[in-house]
Every structure is written in structure tokens, then in C-alpha cells.
C-alpha positions in Angstrom: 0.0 0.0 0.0 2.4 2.4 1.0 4.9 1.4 -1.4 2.3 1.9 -4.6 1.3 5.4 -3.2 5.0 6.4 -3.2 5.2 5.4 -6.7 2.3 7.4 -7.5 3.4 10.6 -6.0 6.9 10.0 -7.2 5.1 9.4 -10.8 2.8 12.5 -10.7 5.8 15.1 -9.5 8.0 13.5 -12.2 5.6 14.0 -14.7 4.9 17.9 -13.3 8.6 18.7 -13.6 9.3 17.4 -17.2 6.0 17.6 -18.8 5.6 20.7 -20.7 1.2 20.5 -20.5 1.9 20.4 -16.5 -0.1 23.2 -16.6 -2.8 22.2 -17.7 -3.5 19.3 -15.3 -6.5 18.8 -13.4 -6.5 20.6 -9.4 -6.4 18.4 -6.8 -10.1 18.7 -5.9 -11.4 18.6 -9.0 -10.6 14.7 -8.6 -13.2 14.8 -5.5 -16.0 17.2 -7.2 -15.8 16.1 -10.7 -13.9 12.3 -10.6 -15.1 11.5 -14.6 -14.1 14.8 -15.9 -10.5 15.1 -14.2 -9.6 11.7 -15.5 -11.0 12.1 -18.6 -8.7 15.5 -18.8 -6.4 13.8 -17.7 -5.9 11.2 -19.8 -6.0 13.9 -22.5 -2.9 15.6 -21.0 -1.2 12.3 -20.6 -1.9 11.5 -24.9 -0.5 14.7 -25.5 2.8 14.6 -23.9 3.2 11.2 -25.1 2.0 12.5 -28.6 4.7 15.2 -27.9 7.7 12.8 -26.3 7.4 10.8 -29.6 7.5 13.8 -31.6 11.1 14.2 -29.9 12.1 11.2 -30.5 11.1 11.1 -34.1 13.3 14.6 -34.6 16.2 13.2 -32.9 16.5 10.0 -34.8 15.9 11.5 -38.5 18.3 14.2 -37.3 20.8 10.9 -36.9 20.0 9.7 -40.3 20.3 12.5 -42.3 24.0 13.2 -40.2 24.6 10.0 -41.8 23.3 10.8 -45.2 25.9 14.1 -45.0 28.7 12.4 -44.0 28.5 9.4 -47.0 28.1 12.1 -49.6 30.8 14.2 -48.0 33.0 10.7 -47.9 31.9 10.6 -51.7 32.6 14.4 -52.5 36.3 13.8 -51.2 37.2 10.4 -52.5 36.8 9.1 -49.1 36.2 5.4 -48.3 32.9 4.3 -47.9 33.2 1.8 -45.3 34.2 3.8 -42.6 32.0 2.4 -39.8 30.9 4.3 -36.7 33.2 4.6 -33.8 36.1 2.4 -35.8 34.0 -0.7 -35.4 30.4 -1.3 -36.6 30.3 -1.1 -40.1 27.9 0.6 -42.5 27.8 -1.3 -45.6 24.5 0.6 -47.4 24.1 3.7 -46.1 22.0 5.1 -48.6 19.8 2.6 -48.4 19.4 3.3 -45.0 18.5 7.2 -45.6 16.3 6.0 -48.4 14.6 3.4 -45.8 14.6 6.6 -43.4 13.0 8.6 -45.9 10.3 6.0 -47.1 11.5 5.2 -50.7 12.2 1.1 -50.4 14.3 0.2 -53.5 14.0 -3.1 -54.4 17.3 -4.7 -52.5 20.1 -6.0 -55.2 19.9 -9.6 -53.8 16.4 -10.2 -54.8 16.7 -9.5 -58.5 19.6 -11.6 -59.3 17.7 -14.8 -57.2 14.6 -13.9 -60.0 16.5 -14.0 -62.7 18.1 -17.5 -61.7 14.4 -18.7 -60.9 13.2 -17.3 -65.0 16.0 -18.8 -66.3 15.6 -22.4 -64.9 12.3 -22.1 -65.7 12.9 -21.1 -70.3 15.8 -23.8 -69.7 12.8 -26.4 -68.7 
């Protein structure tokens, strides 16, 4: 019991302190007067810093694709090797595949065309 409600509280300040709709929260009594309303608004603040938190997230990673995007075509722009790899040990064999991927234009991959071909072939052989 007294555990869960320190987990709530500890919850609820956290989520005061980072959220950026903290201010639109609920007061205190409203949770006694009105119980359906402040939840319902409340679950409405909660969707909306999620909605916002993913947002975030979304930015930061296509921030880290496109800074991988720059630095092939600045590799390519200055007769650079291409497999470089991050931090001198994972390896980036297709990395504009990847910004393509990141950018949602899928190009049919190189090893599937090559296995259709065989599979045509065998067949006119036949």
C-alpha cells in the first residue's frame, strides 16, 4: 500500500517537472467534485505529452539519419572510403539505403533480383 502510493506521487511530481502540458493538469479537488471529468482530462494531458515525447524522438533519430546521409556524400565528395564504420568498429555497408529506408522510398534490394532471374532462367531452360 504504501509502497504503490510512493510510486504514484513520485510518478505524478515526475511527470509535473518534465511535462511541458503540466499546466494544464487537473486541481487536486477537481478529482473529488468532478472524478469522470478530471480523469477524462487527464488522460487527455497524458496523450498529449506522449504525442509530444514521440514527436522528440522522431526529430532526434531522422536528425541521426540525415548526419549519416551528410557524412556518406561528403566521404563521396572527397574520395573518401565508404566503409568507414561508426566509432572504428560497426560497419555501415549501405548507407544510402538506410537514408532511403529513413525517408520511405524502399528500393527493391540488389539480392532479390539476381535470385529472379536465376528462378526465369531455370524455368525457359525447362
Amino acid at each position: 500500500g504504501s509502497l504503490f502510493s510512493l510510486a504514484i506521487y513520485t510518478a505524478t511530481e515526475n511527470f509535473k517537472r518534465t511535462s511541458p502540458f503540466a499546466d494544464m493538469l487537473p486541481a487536486k479537488g477537481d478529482f473529488f467534485s468532478h472524478p469522470i471529468d478530471s480523469f477524462s482530462h487527464l488522460g487527455h494531458v497524458i496523450r498529449l505529452h506522449e504525442a509530444h515525447k514521440s514527436a522528440e524522438i522522431s526529430a532526434k533519430r531522422q536528425r541521426a539519419i540525415d548526419d549519416v546521409a551528410k557524412r556518406t556524400m561528403y566521404r563521396k565528395a572527397h574520395g573518401m572510403p565508404e566503409e568507414q564504420g561508426v566509432m572504428g568498429f560497426i560497419k555501415l555497408k549501405e548507407p544510402e539505403r538506410i537514408a532511403s529506408v529513413s525517408r520511405g522510398v524502399l528500393e527493391p534490394e540488389a539480392a532479390t533480383a539476381p535470385v529472379a532471374k536465376e528462378g526465369e532462367q531455370k524455368q525457359e531452360q525447362q
